[in-house]
C-alpha positions in Angstrom: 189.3 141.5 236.0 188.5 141.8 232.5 191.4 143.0 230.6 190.8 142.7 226.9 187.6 142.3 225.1 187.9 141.1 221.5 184.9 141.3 219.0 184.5 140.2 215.6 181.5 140.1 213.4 179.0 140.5 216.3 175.9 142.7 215.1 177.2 146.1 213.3 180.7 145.5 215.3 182.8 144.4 212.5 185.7 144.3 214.3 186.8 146.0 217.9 189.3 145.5 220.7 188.8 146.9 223.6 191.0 147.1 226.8 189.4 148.0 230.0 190.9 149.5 233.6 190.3 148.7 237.3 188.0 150.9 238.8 184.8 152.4 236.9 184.3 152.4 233.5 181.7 153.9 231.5 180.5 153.0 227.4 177.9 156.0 226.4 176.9 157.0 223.3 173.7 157.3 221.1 170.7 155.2 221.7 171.0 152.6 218.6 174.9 152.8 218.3 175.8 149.2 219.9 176.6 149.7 223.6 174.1 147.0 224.0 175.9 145.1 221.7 179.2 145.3 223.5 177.1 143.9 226.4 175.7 141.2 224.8 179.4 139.7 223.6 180.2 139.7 227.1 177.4 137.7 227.5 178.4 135.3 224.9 181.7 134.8 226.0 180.7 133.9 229.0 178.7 131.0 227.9 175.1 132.6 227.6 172.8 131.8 224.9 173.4 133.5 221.4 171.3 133.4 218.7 172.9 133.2 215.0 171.0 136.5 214.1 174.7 137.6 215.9 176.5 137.2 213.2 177.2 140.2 211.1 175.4 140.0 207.7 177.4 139.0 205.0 180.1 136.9 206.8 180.1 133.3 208.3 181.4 133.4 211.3 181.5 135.9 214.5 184.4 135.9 217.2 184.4 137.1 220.7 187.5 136.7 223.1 187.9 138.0 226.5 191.3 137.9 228.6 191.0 138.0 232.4 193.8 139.0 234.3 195.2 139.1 238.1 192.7 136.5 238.7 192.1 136.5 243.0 193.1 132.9 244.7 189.5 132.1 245.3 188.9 132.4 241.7 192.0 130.1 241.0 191.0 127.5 243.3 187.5 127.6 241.6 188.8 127.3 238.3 191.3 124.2 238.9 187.9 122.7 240.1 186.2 122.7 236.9 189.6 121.1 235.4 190.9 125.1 233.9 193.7 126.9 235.4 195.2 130.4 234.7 198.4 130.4 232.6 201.6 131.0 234.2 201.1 134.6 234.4 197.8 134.0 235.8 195.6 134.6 232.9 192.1 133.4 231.4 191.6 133.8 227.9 188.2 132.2 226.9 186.9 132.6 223.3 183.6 132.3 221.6 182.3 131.4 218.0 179.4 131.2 216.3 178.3 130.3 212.7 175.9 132.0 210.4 174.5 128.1 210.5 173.8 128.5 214.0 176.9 126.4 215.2 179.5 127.6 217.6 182.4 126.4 219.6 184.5 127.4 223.0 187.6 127.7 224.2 188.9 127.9 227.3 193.1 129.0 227.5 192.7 127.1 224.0 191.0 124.4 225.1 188.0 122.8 224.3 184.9 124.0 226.1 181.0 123.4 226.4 178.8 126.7 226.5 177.6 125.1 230.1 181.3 125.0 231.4 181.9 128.4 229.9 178.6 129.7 232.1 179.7 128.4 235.1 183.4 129.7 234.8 181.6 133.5 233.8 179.7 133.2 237.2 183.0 133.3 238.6 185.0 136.2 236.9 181.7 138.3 236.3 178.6 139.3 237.7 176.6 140.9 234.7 173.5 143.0 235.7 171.3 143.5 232.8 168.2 145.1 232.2 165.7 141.7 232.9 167.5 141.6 236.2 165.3 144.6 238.2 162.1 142.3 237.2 163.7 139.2 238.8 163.9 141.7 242.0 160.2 141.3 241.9 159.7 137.5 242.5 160.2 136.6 245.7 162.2 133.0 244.5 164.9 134.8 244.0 164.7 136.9 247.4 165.7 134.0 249.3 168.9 133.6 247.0 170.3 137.1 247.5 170.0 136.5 251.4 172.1 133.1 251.4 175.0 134.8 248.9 174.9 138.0 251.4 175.1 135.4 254.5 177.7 133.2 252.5 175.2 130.3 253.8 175.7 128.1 250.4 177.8 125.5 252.3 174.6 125.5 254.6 172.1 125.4 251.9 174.0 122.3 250.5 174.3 120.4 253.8 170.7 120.7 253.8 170.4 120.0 250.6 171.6 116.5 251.2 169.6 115.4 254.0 166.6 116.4 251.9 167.5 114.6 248.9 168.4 111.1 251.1 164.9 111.4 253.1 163.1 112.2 249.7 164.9 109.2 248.2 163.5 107.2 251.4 160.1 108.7 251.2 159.9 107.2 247.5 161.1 103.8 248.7 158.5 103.5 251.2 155.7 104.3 249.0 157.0 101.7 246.6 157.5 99.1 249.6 154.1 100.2 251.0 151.4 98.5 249.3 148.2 96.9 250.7 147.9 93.2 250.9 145.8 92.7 248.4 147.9 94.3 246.2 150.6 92.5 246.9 149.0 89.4 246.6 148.1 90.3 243.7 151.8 91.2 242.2 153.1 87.8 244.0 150.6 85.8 241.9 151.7 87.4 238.7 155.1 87.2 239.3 155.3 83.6 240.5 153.1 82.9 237.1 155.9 84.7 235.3 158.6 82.6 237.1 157.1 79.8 236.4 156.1 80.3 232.7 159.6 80.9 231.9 161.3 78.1 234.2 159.3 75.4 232.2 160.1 76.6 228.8 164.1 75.8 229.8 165.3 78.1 227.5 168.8 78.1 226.4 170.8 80.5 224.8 171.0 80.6 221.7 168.2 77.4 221.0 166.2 79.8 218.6 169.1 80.2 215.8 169.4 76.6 216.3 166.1 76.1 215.8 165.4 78.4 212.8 168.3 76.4 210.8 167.1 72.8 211.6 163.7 74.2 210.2 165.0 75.6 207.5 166.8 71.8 206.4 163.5 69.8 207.2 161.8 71.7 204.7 163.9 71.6 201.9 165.0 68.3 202.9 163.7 66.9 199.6 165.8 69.6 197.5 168.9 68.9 199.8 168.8 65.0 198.9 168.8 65.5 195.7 172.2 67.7 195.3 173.3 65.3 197.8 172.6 62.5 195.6 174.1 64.2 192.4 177.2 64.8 194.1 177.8 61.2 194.8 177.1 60.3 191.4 179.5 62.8 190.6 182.3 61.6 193.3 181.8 57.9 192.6 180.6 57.2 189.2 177.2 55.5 188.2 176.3 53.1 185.8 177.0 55.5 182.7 180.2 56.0 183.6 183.1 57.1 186.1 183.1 59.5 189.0 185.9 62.3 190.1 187.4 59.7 192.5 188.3 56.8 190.4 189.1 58.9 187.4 191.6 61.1 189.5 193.5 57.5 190.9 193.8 56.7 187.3 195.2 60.2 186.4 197.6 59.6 189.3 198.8 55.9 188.4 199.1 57.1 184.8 201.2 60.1 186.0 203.4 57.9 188.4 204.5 55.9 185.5 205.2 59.0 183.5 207.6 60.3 186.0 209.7 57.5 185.6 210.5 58.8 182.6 210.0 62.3 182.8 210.9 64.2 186.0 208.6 67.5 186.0 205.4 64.9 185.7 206.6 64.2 189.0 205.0 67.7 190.9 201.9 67.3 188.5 201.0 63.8 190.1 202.1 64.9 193.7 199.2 67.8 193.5 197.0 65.0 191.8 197.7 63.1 194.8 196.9 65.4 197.2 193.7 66.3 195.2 192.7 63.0 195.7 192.9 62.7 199.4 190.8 65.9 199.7 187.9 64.0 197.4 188.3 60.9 199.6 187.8 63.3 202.8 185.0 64.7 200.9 183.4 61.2 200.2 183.5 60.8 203.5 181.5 64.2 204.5 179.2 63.5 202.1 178.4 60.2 203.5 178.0 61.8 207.5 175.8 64.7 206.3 173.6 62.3 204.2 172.9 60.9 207.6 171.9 64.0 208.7 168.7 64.2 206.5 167.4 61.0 207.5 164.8 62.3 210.8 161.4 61.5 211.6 158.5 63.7 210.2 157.7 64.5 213.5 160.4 66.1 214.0 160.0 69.1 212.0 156.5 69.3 214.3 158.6 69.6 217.6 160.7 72.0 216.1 157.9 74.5 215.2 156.2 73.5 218.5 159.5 74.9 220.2 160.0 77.9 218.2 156.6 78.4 218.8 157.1 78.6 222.9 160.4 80.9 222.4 158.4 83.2 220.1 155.9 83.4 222.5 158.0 84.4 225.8 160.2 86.4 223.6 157.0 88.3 222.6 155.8 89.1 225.9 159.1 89.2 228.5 162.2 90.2 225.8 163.5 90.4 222.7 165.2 87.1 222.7 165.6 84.1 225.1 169.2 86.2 227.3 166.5 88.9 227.7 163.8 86.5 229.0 166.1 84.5 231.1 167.0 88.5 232.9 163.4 89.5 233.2 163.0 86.2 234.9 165.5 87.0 237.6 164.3 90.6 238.0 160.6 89.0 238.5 162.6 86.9 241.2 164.4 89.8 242.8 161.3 91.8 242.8 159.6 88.7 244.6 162.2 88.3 247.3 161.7 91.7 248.0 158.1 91.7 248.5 158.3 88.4 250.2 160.9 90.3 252.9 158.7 93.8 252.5 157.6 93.7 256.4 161.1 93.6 256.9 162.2 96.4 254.7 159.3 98.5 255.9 160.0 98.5 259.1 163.7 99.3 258.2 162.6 102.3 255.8 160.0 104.0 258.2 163.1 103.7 260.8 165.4 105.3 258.2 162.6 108.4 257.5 161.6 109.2 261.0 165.7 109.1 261.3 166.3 111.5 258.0 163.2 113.7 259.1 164.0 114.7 262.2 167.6 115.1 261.0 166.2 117.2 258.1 164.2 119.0 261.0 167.4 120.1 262.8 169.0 121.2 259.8 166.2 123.2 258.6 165.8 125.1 261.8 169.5 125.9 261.9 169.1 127.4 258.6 166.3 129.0 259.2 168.0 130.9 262.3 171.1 131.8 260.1 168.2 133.5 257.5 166.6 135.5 260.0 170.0 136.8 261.5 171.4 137.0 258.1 167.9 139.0 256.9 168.1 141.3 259.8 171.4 142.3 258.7 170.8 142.4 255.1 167.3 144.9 255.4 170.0 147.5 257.2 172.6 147.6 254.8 169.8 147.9 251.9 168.2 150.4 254.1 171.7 152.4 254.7 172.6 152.4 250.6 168.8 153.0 249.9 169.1 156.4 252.0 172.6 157.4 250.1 170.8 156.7 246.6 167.8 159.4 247.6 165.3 156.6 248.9 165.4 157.8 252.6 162.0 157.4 253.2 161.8 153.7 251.4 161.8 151.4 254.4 162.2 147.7 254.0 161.5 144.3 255.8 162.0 141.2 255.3 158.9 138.6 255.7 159.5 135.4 256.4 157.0 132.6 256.5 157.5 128.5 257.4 156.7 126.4 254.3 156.7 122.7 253.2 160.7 121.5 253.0 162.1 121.8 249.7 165.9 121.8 248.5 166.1 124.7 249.6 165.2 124.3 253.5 161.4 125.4 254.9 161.4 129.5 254.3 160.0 131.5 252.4 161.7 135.0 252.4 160.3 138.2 250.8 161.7 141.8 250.6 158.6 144.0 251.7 159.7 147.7 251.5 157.2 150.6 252.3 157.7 153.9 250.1 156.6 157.1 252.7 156.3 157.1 256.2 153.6 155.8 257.7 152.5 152.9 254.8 152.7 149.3 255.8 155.3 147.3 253.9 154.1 146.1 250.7 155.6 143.4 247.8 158.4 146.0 245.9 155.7 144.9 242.5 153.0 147.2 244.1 154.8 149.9 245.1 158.0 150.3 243.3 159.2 152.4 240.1 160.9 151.7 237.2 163.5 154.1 238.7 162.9 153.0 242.3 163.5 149.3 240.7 167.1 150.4 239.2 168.0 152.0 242.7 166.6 149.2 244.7 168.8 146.7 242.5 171.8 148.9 243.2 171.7 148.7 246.3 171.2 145.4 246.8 173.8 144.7 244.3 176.5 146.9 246.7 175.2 145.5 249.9 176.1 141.6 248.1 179.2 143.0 246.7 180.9 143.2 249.7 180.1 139.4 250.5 180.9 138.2 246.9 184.5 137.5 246.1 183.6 138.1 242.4 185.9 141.0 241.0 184.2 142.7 237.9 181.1 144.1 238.3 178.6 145.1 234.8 175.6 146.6 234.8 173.4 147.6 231.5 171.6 150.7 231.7 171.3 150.7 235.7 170.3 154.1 234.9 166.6 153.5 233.7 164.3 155.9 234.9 166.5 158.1 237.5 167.6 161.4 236.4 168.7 164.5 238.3 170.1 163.9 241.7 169.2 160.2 242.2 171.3 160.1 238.9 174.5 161.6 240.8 173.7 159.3 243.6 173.9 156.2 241.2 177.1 157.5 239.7 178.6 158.0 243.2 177.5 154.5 244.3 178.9 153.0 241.3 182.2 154.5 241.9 182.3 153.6 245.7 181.8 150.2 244.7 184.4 150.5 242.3 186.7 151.9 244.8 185.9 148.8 247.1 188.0 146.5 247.9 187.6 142.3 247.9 190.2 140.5 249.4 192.2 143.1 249.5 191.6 143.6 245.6 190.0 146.5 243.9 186.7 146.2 242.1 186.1 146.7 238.5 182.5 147.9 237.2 181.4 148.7 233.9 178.7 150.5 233.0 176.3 151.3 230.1 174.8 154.3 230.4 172.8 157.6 229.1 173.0 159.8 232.4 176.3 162.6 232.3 175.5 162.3 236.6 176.9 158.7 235.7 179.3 158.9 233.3 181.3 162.0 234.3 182.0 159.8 237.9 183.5 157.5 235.7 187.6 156.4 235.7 187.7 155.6 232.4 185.0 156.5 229.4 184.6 154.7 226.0 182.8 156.0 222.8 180.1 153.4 221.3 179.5 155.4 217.8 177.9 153.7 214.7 178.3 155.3 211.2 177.8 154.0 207.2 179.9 153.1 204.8 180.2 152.0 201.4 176.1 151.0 202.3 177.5 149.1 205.5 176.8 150.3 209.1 179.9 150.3 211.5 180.3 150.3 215.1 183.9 151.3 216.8 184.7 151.5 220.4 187.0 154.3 221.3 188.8 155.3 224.7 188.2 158.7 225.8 190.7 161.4 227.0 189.7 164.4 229.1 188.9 166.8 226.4 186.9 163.8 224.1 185.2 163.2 227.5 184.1 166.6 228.1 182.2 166.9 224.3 181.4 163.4 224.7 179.3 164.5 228.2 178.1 167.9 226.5 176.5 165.6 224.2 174.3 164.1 226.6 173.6 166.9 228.7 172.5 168.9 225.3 172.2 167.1 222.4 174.5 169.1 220.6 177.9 169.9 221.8 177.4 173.9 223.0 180.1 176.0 225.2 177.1 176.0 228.1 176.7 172.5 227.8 180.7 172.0 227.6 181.6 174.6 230.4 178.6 172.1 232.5 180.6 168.9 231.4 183.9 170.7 232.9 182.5 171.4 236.0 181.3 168.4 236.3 184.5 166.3 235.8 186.3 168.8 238.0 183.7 168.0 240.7 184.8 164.6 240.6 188.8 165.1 240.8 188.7 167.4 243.4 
C-alpha cells in the first residue's frame, strides 16, 4: 500500500509529507485548496504525464516520492519481471522530478527509470479513479476490458492474441505472394533487367576510389612531369652543375678522410652515409613512378567511360558500388521467390485456412468465457447498484459478433435501463452525472474483488450524489476498504466534498491553502477526532456552528458504533 507520499514544489504545495493508513482515508477541504493537487502527484509518481506548469513558481525543480510497503507476492513477482524488486524489507520507493525546463527524471528503489516503466509498475501498486474515468464508462471499448479483468481472462485474451497476430502476419504474405500473372511478368522482366544491368558492369569494390585517383594523375599528368623532372635534376645534377647525390658521396669521402684524423667526424659521415642510401632509394622511386605517367591518351577516355557506368548504377540502385552489388542480390532473392510463388502460395493458403480455423476455435472459446463471465458480472453490478440507491437501475449486457480483432470477435456493451418497465438503453442516454459516479463505484467494487491490486484512489467519486446516495457511497467505500485481497486488507483514498463520505472515513486529512509573505501555501494535515468533527461541521455548514458540530458528532458516532 502506499505508505508515504513526499511532495515538493508541486503547484501551491511547497513542501508536504504525508503518511497514509490501511483502510479508508479521506483528504477534504475547500474547493481551490489542492486536494486535486495531491491527486495529481500521485499521478506523477506513478509515471503519468506532467506538464512543467507543475513546478511551483519561483523554483527549478519539483519532487514527488512515494514509498510502498507490505507489497502482496503477486505484486513482487510482477515487479522482478520488469527487472525491480522490493528492498529487503519489502519496500518500493519510486521518485519523480521535473524541471521548470520541462525535463524530469525517475527512480525506481534509486534506480534509473523511464516514465513508461514507472506507468506500468503504478498499474500494479495502484488503481487511481479520476474524474475523466466516469466518461470512459460511456464508450463501450472499454466495456469489453472491465469484463476480461472481472473474468481474469487476460491469459485468454493473449493466447488469442497470438493466433491473430500469426494468421494476420500470413494474410499479408499472401497478398504480397498473390499477384496476377501479368504482374508478375511484369516484375520478373524488370528484375532480370536489373540483374543483368548490374552483372555486366562487374563492379568491384572499391574500383570508384581507384578510379577517381588515376583520373585525377591523367589530368595533371603534364604538371606531375614536370616536378618529376625537377627533382631528378635536383638528385642527379645537370649540365650547370651537381645534384644531391654526387655532392653527398663527396661530403662522405671528404668526411672519411677527416676521421682519420679526427674521431667525432666519424658519426658526422656515418649519418651522411646513411643519408645517402635513402637518396639512392629515392633515385630509384623516382625512376618507377616516372614510369607511371607514361599511358596512352586513351586511357584517361576508358577511365571516364568507367566512372561513368559506376555513377550511373550508383545513381539509380545505391550509394556506392557494396550497395549495388546488395540490391543486386535482393533483386535475385526477390526473383527466386516469385519464380517458386506457386509453391509458396499453395503453402501460405495452407498455413491461413490452418491459423483461421485455429483463430476460429479460439475466438469461440473466448467468446463463451465473455458471456458466462458477463452474466456474472451484470449481477454483481446489479447487487452493489441496489446498495448504492439505484434499485430500480437494471442492467444487461449486449453482446454482438464482429470482424476478429486483437481482441477476439465481440463486441460487449453495458445497457442498463433506469425505472421499471424501459428497455435497456446505452448508460450515455440515460445516465446522470450522479448515476455515472455510482455506476463507476460499483463497477469499481464488483472488479475489486477480482483485481489483486491493493490501494484503491478515487478523485471526487462524489460528483453529483448528495443525501442518502451520499451515505451509500461512503458505506461502499468503506466496505471495499474493509475487503480483503489475498488475504490482505484494502487501502482507498478518497477526495471528497460530502460529510456522508468523509465522516465513514478511518483516517481524515486537511487540504488547507493560505498566503504568506504574497506566496500561497498548501499543507496536508492528519486529523484527530475533535479536528475531524469541525473539519465535517465545515462542510455540512459552511461555518463551524454547535448544530452543525453536534450533526458532525452524531455522525462519527454513527459510524463507531
Amino acid at each position: 500500500m502506499l505508505d508515504c507520499l513526499h511532495i515538493e514544489n508541486i503547484a501551491v504545495i511547497e513542501r508536504a509529507d504525508i503518511s497514509f493508513h490501511g483502510g479508508f482515508n479521506v483528504l477534504t477541504g475547500e474547493t481551490g485548496a489542492g486536494k486535486s493537487i495531491v491527486i495529481d502527484a500521485i499521478n506523477a509518481v506513478l509515471g503519468e504525464r506532467i506538464s512543467r506548469a507543475m513546478v511551483r513558481t519561483g523554483t527549478d525543480t519539483a519532487h514527488v516520492t512515494a514509498l510502498f510497503s507490505d507489497l502482496s507476492p503477486w505484486t513482487a513477482a510482477r515487479l522482478e519481471l520488469l527487472g525491480f524488486s522490493p528492498d529487503e524489507d519489502g519496500n518500493l520507493l519510486i521518485g519523480r522530478t521535473i524541471t521548470a525546463e520541462g525535463k524530469g527524471s525517475c527512480t525506481v528503489n534509486g534506480r534509473p527509470a523511464t516514465a513508461a516503466l514507472l506507468r506500468e509498475i503504478g498499474a500494479l501498486l495502484v488503481d487511481l479513479h479520476g474524474q475523466h474515468e466516469n466518461q470512459a464508462l460511456l464508450h463501450p471499448d472499454r466495456h469489453l476490458e472491465y469484463l476480461d479483468r472481472f473474468g481474469n481472462l487476460e491469459a485468454d485474451v493473449t493466447a488469442y492474441a497470438e493466433i491473430y497476430t500469426a494468421w494476420r502476419d500470413t494474410c499479408r504474405r499472401l497478398q504480397s505472394a498473390d499477384m496476377d500473372e501479368a504482374e508478375k511478368a511484369r516484375r520478373m522482366d524488370l528484375l532480370q533487367y536489373q540483374i543483368q544491368e548490374i552483372e555486366s558492369a562487374a563492379l568491384r569494390i572499391g574500383e570508384e576510389a581507384e578510379l577517381l585517383a588515376r583520373r585525377t594523375l591523367y589530368r595533371n599528368a603534364g604538371k606531375v612531369a614536370d616536378s618529376l623532372s625537377l627533382a631528378r635534376q635536383l638528385l642527379f645534377g645537370s649540365d650547370e652543375g651537381e645534384g644531391a647525390v654526387s655532392m653527398t658521396e663527396q661530403a662522405v669521402s671528404v668526411l672519411n678522410n677527416a676521421a682519420r684524423y679526427m674521431e667525432q667526424a666519424e658519426s658526422v659521415a656515418s649519418q651522411l652515409q646513411e643519408s645517402l642510401y635513402t637518396l639512392q632509394e629515392a633515385t630509384e622511386d623516382l625512376r618507377s613512378i616516372s614510369d607511371l605517367l607514361e599511358f596512352d591518351p586513351r586511357e584517361l577516355d576508358e577511365t571516364e567511360n568507367r566512372l561513368e557506368i559506376i555513377h550511373r548504377l550508383t545513381a539509380k540502385y545505391g550509394t556506392d558500388e557494396e550497395a549495388v552489388l546488395a540490391y543486386a542480390e535482393t533483386c535475385r532473392e526477390e526473383l527466386r521467390q516469385i519464380e517458386l510463388s506457386d509453391e509458396l502460395l499453395q503453402r501460405l493458403n495452407e498455413e491461413e485456412r490452418r491459423l483461421y480455423a485455429e483463430l476460429e476455435r479460439a475466438a469461440a472459446r473466448l467468446s463463451h468465457k465473455r458471456i458466462q463471465v458477463a452474466e456474472k458480472f451484470a449481477a454483481c453490478v446489479q447487487e452493489q447498484l441496489t446498495f448504492l440507491d439505484m434499485p430500480n437501475v437494471t442492467m444487461v449486457i449486449d453482446r454482438h459478433a464482429v470482424d476478429y480483432s486483437r481482441t477476439g470477435g465481440d463486441k460487449m456493451e453495458f445497457l442498463m435501463s433506469a425505472n421499471v418497465g424501459e428497455p435497456p438503453r446505452p448508460i450515455a442516454r440515460i445516465a446522470s452525472g450522479g448515476e455515472l459516479s455510482r455506476i463507476m463505484l460499483a463497477i469499481k467494487s464488483v472488479l475489486a474483488d477480482a483485481d489483486e491490486i491493493d490501494t484503491l484512489i478515487f478523485d471526487e467519486i462524489d460528483t453529483g450524489i448528495s443525501g442518502r446516495a451520499a451515505q451509500k457511497v461512503g458505506y461502499k467505500l468503506r466496505q471495499t476498504a474493509q475487503s480483503a485481497v489475498s488475504g490482505r486488507r484494502r487501502q482507498v483514498l478518497c477526495v471528497t466534498h460530502l460529510a456522508q463520505i468523509a465522516a465513514r472515513a478511518d483516517h481524515q486529512y486537511l487540504i488547507a491553502k493560505s498566503v504568506r509573505d504574497g506566496r500561497t501555501f498548501t499543507e496536508v494535515t492528519p486529523l484527530n477526532r475533535q479536528q475531524r468533527v469541525e473539519e465535517l461541521a465545515r462542510i455540512i455548514g459552511g461555518t463551524v456552528t454547535q448544530t452543525a458540530m453536534q450533526a458532525a458528532r452524531e455522525m462519527l458516532d454513527e459510524e463507531t458504533a
